[in-house]
MARVEX-311719 format. One record per atom (N, C-alpha, C, O): residue in three letters; y, z, x; atom name; residue number from 1. Coordinates in steps of 0.001 Angstrom, whole numbers. Last residue first. Example, Ala and Ser with C-alpha at 12.3 -4.5 7.8 and 13.67 -1.06 7.14 Angstrom:
2
PADO, rest, y, z, x, atom, nr
PADO, Ser, -2250, 7080, 12850, N, 2 .
PADO, Ser, -1060, 7140, 13670, CA, 2 .
PADO, Ser, 30, 7870, 12900, C, 2 .
PADO, Ser, 1138, 8039, 13409, O, 2 .
PADO, Ala, -5690, 7800, 13190, N, 1 .
PADO, Ala, -4500, 7800, 12300, CA, 1 .
PADO, Ala, -3300, 7800, 13200, C, 1 .
PADO, Ala, -3319, 8465, 14236, O, 1 .
//
This chain:
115
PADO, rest, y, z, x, atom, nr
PADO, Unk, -53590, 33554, 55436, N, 115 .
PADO, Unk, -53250, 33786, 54604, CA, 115 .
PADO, Unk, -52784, 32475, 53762, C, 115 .
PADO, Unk, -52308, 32603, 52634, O, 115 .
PADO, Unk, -54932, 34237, 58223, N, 114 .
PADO, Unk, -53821, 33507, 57925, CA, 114 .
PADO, Unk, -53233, 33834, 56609, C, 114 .
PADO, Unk, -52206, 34506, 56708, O, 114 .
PADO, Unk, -57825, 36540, 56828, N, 113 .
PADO, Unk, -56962, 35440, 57691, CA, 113 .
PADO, Unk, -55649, 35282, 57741, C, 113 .
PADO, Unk, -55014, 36229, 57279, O, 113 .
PADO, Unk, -58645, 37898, 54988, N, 112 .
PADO, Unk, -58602, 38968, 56276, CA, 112 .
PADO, Unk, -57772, 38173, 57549, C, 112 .
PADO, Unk, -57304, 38606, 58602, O, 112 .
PADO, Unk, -56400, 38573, 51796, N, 111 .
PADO, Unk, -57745, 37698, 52807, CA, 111 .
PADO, Unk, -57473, 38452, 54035, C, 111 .
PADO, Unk, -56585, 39276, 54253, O, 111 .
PADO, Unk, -54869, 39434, 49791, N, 110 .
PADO, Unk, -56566, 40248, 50282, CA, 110 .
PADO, Unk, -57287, 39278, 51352, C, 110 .
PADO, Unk, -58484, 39272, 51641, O, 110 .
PADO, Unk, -53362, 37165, 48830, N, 109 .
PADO, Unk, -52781, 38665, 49303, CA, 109 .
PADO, Unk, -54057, 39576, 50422, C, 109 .
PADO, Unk, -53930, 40131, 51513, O, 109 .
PADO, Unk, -53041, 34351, 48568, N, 108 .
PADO, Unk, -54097, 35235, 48806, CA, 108 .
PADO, Unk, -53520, 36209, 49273, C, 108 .
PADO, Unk, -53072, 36034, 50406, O, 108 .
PADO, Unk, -50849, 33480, 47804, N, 107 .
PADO, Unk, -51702, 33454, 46845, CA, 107 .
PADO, Unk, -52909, 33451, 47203, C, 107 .
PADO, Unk, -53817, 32866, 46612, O, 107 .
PADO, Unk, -47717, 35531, 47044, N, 106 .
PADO, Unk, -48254, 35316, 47703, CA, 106 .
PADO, Unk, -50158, 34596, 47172, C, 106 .
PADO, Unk, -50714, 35185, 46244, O, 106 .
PADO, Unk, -45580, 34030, 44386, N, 105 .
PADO, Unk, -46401, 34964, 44864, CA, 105 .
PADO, Unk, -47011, 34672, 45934, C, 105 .
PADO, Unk, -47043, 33455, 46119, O, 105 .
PADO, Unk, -42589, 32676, 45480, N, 104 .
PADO, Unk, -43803, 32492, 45035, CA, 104 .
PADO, Unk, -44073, 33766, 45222, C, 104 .
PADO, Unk, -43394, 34576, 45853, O, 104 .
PADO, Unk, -39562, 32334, 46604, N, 103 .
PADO, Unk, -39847, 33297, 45672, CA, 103 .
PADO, Unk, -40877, 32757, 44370, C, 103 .
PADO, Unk, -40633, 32513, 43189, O, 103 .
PADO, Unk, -39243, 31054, 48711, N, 102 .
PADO, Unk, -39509, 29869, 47295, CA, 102 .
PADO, Unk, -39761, 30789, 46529, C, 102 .
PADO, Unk, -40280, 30383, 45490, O, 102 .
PADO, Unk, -39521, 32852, 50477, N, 101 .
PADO, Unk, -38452, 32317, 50199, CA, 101 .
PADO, Unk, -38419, 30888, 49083, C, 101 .
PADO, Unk, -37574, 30011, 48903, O, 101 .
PADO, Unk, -42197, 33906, 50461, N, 100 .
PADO, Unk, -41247, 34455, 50094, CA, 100 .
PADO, Unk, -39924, 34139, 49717, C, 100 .
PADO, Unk, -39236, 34785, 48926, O, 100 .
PADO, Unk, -43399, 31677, 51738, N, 99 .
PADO, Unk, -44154, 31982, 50125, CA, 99 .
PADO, Unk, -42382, 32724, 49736, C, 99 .
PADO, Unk, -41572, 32210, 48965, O, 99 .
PADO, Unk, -42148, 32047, 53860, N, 98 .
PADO, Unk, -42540, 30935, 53327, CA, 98 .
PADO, Unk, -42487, 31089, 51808, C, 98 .
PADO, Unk, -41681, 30681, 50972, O, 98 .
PADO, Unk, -43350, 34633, 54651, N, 97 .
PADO, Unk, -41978, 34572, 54561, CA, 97 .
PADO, Unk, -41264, 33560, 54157, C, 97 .
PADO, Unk, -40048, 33670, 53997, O, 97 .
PADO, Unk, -46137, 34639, 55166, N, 96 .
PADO, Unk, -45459, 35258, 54140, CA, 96 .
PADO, Unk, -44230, 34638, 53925, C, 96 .
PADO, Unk, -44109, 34051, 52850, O, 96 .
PADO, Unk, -46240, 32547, 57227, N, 95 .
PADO, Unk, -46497, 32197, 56338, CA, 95 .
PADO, Unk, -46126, 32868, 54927, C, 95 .
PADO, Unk, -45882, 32256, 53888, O, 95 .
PADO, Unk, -44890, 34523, 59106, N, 94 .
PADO, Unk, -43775, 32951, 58888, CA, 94 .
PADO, Unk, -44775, 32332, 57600, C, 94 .
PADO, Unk, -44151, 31573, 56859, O, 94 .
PADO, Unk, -46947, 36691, 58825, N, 93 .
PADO, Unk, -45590, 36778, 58817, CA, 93 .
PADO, Unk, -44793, 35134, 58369, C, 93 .
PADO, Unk, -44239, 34901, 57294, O, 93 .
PADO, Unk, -48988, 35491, 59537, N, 92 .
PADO, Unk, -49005, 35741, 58729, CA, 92 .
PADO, Unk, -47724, 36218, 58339, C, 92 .
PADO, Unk, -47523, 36008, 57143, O, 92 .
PADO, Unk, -48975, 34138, 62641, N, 91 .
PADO, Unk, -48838, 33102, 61408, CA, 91 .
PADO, Unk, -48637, 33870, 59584, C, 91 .
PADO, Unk, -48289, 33196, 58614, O, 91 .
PADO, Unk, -48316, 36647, 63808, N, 90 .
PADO, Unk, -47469, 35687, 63784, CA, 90 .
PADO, Unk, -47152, 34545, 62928, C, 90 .
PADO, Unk, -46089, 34051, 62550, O, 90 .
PADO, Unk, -51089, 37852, 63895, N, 89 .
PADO, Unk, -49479, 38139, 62875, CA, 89 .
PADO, Unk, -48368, 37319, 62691, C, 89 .
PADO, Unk, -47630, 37261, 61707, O, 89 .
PADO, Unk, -52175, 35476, 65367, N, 88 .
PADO, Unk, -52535, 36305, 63561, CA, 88 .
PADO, Unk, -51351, 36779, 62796, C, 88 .
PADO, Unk, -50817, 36447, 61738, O, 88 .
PADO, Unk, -51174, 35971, 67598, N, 87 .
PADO, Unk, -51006, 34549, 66672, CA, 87 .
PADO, Unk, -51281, 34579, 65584, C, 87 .
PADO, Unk, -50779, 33843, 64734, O, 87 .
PADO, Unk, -52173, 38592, 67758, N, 86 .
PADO, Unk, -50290, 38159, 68089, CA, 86 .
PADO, Unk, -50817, 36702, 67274, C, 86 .
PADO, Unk, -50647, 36737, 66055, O, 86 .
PADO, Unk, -54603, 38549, 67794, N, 85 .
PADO, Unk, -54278, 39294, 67008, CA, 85 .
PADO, Unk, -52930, 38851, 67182, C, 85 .
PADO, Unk, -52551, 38751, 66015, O, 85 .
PADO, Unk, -55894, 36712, 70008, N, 84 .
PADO, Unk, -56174, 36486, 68423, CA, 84 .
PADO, Unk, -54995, 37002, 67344, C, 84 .
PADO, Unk, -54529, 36345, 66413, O, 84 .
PADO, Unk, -55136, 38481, 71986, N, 83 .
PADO, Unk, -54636, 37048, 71959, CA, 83 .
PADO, Unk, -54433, 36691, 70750, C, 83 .
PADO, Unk, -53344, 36393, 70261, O, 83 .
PADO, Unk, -56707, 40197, 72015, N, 82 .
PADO, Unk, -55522, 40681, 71896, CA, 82 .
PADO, Unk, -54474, 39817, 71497, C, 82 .
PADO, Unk, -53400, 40058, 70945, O, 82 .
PADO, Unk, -59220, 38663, 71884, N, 81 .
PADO, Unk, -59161, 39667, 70814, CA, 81 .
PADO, Unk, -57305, 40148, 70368, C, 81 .
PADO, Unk, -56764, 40346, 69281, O, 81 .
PADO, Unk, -59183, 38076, 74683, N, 80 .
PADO, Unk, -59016, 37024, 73504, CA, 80 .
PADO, Unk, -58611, 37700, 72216, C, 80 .
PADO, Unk, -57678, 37249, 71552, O, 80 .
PADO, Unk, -59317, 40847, 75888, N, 79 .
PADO, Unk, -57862, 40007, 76165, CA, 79 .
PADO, Unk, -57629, 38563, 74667, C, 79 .
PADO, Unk, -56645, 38217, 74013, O, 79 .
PADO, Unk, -61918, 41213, 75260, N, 78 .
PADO, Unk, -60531, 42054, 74648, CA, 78 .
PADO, Unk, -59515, 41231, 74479, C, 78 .
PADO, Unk, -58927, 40900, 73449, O, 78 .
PADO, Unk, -63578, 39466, 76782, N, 77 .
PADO, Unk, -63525, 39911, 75129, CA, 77 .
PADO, Unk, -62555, 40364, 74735, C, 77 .
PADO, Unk, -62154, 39912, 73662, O, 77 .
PADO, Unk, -63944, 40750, 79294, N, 76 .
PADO, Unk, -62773, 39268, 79227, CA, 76 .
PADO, Unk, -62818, 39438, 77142, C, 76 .
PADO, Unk, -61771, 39492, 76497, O, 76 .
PADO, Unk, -63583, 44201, 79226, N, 75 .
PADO, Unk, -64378, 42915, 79205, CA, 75 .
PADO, Unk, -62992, 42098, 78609, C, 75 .
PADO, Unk, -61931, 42331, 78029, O, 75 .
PADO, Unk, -61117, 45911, 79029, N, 74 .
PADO, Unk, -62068, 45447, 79692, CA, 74 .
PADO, Unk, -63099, 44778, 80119, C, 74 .
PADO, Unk, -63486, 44770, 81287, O, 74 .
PADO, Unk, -60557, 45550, 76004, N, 73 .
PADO, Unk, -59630, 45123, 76955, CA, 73 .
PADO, Unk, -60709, 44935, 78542, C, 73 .
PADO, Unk, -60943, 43817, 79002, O, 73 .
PADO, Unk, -61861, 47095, 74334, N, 72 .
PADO, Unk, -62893, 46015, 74945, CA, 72 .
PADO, Unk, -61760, 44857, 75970, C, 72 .
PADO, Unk, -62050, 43769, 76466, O, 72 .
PADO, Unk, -60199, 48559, 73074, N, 71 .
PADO, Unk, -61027, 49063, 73520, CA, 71 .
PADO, Unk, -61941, 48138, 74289, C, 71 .
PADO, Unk, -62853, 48685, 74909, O, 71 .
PADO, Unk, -58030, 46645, 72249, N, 70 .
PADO, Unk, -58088, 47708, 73762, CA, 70 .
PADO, Unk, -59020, 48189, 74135, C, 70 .
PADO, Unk, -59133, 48428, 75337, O, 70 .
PADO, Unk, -59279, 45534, 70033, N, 69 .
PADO, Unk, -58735, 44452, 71678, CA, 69 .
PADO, Unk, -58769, 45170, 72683, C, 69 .
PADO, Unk, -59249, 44859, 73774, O, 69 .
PADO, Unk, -59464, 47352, 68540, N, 68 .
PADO, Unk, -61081, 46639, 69022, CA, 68 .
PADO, Unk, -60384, 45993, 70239, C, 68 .
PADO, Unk, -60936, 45957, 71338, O, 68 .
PADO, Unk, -57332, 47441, 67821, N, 67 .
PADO, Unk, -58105, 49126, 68116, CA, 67 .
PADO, Unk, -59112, 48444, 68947, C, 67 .
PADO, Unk, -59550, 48961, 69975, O, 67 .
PADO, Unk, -56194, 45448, 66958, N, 66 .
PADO, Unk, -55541, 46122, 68238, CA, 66 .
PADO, Unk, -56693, 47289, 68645, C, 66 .
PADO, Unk, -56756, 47857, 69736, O, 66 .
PADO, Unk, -57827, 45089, 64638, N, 65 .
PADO, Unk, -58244, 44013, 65823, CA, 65 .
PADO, Unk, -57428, 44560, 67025, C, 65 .
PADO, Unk, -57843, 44226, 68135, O, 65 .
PADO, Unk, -56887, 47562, 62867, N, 64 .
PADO, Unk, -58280, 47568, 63729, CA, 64 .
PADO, Unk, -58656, 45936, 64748, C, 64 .
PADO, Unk, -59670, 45822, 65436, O, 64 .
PADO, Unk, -53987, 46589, 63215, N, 63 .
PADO, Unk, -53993, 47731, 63651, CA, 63 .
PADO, Unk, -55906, 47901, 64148, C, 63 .
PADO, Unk, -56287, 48220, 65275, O, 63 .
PADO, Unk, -54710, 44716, 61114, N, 62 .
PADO, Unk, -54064, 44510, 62563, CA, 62 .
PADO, Unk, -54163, 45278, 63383, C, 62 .
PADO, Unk, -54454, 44851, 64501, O, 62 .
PADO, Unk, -55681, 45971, 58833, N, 61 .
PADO, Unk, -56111, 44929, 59485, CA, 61 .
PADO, Unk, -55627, 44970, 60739, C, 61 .
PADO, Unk, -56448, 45389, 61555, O, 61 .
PADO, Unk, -52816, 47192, 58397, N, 60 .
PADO, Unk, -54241, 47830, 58904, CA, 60 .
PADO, Unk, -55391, 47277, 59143, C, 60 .
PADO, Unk, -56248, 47980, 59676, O, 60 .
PADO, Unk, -50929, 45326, 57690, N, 59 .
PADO, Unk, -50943, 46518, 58989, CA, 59 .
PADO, Unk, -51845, 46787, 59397, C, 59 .
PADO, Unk, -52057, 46761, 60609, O, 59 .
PADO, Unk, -51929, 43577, 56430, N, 58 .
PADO, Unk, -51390, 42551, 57231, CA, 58 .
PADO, Unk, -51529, 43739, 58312, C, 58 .
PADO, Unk, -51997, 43559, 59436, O, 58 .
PADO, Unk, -51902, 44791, 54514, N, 57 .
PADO, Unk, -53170, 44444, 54412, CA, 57 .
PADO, Unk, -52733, 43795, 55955, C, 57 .
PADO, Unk, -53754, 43557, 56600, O, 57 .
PADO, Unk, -49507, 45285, 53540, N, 56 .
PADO, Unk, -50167, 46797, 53519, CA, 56 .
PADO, Unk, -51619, 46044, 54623, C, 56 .
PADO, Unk, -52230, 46781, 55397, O, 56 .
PADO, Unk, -48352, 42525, 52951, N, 55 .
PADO, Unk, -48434, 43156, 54132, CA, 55 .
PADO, Unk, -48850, 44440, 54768, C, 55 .
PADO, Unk, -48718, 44763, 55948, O, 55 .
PADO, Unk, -50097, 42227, 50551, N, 54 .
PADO, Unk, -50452, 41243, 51694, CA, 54 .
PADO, Unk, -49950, 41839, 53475, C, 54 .
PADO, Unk, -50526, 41767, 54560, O, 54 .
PADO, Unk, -48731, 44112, 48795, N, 53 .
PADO, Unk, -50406, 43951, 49231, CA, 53 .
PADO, Unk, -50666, 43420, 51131, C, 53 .
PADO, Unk, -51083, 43874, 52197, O, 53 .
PADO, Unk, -46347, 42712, 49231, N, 52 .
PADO, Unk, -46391, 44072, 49553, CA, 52 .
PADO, Unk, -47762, 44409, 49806, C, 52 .
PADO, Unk, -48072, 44940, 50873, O, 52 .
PADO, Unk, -46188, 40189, 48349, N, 51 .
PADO, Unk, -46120, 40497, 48811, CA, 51 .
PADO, Unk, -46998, 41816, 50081, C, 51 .
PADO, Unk, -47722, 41809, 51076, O, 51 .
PADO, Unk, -47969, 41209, 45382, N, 50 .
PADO, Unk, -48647, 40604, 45970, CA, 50 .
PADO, Unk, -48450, 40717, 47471, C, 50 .
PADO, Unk, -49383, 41056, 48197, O, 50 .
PADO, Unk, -45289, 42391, 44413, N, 49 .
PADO, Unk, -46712, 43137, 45027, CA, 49 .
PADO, Unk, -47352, 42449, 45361, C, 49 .
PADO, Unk, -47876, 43096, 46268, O, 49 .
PADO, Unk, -43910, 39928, 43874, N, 48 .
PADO, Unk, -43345, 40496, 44893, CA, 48 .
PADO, Unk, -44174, 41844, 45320, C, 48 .
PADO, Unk, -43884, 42403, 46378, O, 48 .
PADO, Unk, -45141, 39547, 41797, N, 47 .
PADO, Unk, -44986, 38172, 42300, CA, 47 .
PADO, Unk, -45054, 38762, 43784, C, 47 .
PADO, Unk, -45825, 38394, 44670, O, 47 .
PADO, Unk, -44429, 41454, 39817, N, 46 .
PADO, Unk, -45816, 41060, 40282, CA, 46 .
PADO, Unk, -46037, 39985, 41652, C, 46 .
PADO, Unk, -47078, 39818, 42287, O, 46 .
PADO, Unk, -41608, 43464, 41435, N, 45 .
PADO, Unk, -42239, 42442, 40056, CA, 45 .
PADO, Unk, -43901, 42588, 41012, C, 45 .
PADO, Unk, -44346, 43193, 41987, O, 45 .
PADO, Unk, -42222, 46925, 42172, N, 44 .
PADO, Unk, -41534, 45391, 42074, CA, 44 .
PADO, Unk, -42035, 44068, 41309, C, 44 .
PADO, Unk, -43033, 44070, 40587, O, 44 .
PADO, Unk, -42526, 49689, 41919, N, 43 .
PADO, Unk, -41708, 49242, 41391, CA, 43 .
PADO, Unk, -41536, 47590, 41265, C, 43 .
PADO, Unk, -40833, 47066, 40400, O, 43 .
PADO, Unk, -44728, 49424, 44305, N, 42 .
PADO, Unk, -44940, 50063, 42446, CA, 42 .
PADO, Unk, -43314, 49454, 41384, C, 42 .
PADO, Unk, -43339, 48901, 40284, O, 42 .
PADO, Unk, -43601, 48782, 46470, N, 41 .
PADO, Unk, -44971, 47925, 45946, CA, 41 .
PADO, Unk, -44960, 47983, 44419, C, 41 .
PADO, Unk, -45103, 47096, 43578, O, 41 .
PADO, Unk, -42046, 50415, 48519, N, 40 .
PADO, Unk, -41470, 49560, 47000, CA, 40 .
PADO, Unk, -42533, 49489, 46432, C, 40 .
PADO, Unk, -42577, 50364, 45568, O, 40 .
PADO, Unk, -43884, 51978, 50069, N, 39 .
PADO, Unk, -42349, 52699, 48756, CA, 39 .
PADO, Unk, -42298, 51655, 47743, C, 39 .
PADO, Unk, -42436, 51792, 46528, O, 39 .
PADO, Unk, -45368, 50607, 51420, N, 38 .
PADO, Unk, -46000, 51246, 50149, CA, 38 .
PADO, Unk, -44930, 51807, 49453, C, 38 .
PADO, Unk, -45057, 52111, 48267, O, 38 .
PADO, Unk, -43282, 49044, 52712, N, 37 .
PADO, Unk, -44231, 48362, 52001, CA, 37 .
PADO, Unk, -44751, 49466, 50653, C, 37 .
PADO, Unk, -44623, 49303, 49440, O, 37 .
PADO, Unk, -42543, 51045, 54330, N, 36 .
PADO, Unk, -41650, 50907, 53280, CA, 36 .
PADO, Unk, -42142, 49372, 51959, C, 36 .
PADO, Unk, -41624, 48940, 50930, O, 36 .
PADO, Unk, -44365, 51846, 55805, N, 35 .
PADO, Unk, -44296, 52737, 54768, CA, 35 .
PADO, Unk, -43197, 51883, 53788, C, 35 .
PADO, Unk, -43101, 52134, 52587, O, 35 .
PADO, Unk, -44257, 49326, 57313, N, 34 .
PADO, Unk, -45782, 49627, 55906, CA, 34 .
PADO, Unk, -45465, 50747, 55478, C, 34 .
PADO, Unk, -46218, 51068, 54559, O, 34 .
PADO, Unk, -42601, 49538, 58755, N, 33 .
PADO, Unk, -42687, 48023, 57864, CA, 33 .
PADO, Unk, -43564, 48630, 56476, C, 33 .
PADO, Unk, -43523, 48456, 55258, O, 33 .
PADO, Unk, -43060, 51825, 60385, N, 32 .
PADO, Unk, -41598, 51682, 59432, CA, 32 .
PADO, Unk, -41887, 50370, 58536, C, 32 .
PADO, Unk, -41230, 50302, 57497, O, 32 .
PADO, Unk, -45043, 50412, 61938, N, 31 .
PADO, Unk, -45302, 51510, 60727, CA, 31 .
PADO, Unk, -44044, 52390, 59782, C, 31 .
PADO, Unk, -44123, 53228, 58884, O, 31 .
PADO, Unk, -43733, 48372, 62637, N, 30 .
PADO, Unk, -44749, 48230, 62066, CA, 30 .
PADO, Unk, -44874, 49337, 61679, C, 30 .
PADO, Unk, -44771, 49235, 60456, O, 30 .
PADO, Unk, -41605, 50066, 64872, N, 29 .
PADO, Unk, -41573, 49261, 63501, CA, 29 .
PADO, Unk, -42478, 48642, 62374, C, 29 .
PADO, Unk, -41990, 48423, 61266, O, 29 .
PADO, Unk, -43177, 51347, 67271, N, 28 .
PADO, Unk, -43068, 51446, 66098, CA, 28 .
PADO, Unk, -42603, 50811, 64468, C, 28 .
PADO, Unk, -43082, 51025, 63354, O, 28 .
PADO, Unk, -43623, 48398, 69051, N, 27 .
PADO, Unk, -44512, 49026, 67766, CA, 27 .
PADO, Unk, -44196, 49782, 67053, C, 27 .
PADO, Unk, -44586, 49549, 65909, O, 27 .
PADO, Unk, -41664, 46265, 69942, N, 26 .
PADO, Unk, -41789, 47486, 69604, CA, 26 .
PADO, Unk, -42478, 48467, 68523, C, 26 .
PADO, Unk, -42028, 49060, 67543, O, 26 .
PADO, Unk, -42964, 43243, 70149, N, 25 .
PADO, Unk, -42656, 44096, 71253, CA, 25 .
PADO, Unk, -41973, 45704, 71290, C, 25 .
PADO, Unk, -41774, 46301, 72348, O, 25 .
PADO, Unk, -44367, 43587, 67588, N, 24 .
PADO, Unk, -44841, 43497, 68742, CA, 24 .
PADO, Unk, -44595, 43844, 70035, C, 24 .
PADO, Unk, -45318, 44410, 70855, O, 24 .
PADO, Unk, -42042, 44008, 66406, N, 23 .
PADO, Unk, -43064, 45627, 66112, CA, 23 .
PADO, Unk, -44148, 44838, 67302, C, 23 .
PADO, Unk, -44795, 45654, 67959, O, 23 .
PADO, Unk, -41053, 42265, 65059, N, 22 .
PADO, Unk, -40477, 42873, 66357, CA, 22 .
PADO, Unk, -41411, 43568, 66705, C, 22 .
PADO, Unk, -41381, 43614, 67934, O, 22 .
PADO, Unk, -42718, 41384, 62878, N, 21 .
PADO, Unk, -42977, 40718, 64110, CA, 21 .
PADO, Unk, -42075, 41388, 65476, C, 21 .
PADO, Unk, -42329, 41105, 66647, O, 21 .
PADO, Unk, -42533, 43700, 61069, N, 20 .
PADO, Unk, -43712, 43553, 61953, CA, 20 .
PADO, Unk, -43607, 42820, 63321, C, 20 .
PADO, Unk, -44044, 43177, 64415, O, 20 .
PADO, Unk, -39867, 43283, 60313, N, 19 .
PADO, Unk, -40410, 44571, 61157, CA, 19 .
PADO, Unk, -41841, 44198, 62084, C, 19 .
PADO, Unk, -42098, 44354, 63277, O, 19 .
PADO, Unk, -40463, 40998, 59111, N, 18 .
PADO, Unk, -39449, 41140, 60304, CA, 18 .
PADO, Unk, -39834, 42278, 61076, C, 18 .
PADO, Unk, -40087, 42257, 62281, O, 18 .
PADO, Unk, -41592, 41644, 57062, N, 17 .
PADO, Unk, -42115, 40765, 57542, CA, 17 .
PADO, Unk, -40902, 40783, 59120, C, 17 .
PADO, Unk, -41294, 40225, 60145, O, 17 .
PADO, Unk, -39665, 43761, 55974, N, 16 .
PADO, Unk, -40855, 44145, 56332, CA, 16 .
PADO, Unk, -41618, 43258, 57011, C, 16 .
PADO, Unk, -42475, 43804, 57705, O, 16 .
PADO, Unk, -37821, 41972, 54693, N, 15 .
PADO, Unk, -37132, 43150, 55744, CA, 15 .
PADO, Unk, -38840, 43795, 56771, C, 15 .
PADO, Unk, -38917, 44127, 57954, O, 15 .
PADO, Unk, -38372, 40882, 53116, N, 14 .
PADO, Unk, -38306, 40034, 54163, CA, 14 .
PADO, Unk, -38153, 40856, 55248, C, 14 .
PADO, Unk, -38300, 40579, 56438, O, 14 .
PADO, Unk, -38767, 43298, 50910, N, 13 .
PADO, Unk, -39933, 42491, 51740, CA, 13 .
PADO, Unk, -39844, 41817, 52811, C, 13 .
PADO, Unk, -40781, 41828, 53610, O, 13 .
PADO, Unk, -36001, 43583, 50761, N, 12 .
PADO, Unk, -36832, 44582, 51572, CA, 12 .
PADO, Unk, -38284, 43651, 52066, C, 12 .
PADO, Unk, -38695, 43420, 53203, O, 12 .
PADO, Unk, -35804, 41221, 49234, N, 11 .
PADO, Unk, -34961, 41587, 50746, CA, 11 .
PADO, Unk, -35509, 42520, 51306, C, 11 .
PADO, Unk, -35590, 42414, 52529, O, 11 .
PADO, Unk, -36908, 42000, 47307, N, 10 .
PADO, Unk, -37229, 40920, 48067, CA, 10 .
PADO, Unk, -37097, 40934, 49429, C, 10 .
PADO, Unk, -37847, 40759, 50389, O, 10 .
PADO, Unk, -35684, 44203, 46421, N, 9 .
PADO, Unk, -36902, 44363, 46964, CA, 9 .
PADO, Unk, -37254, 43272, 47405, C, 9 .
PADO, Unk, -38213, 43443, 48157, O, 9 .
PADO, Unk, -32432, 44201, 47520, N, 8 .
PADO, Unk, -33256, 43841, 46468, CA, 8 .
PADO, Unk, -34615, 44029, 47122, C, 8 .
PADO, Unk, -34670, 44009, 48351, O, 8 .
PADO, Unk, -30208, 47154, 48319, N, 7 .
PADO, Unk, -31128, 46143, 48721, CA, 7 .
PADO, Unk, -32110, 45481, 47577, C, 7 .
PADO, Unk, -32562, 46252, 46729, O, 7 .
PADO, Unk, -26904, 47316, 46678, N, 6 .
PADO, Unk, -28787, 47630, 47092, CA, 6 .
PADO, Unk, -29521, 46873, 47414, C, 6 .
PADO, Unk, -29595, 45791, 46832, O, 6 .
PADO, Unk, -23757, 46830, 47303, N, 5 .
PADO, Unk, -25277, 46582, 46569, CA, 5 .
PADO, Unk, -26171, 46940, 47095, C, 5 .
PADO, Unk, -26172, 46822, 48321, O, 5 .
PADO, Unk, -21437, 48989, 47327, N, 4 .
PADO, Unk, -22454, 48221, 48298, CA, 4 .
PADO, Unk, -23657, 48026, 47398, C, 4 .
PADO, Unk, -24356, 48904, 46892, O, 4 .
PADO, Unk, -18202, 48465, 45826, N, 3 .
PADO, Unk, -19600, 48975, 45679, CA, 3 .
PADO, Unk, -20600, 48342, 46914, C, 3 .
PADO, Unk, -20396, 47202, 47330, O, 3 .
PADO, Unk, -15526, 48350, 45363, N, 2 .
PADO, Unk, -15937, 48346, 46899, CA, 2 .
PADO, Unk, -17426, 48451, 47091, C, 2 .
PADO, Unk, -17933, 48519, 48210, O, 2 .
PADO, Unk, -15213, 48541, 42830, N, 1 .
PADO, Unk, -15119, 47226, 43397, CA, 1 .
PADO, Unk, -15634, 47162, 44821, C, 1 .
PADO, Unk, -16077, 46147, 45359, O, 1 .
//
């Protein structure tokens, strides 16, 4: 009776769209978000890999507009670049998390945008 339920993989997903957006002001969490993206992915419905796509796709995407922002942080180029990339995640996160809570599929998982 005292049992602790398990996390549902949904809940892990929301759990991963959260990681990311702290993960701005503490990066590691973003790569606590995407390993635990690639743990569930195989096990979870279809609806809810899409998810998991979207945010595998959401890290490493992100991760090369951070690679390109710093490296060109020095020219006025970077700073927009760095700019780009926080309102990027930002919309892709509250837009996942949207989809997620009408427990839709996501219904572009693979785009390089918004989503």
């Amino acid at each position: 009776m005292n049992e602790v339920a398990a996390p549902t993989t949904e809940g892990t997903a929301k759990i991963v769209y959260i990681l990311y957006l702290v993960g701005i002001v503490v990066g590691v969490t973003g790569i606590v978000g995407v390993v635990m993206a690639y743990i569930n992915r195989r096990e979870a419905p279809d609806w809810l890999q899409s998810h998991y796509t979207f945010q595998i796709r959401t890290f490493w995407i992100g991760l090369l507009y951070l690679f390109i922002g710093t490296l060109t942080v020095g020219l006025v180029i970077g700073a927009f670049i760095l700019l780009f990339w926080l309102v990027w995640l930002i919309i892709r996160c509250v837009k996942g998390m949207q989809y997620l809570d009408k427990q839709q599929a996501h219904p572009q998982p693979e785009t390089w945008m918004f989503g």
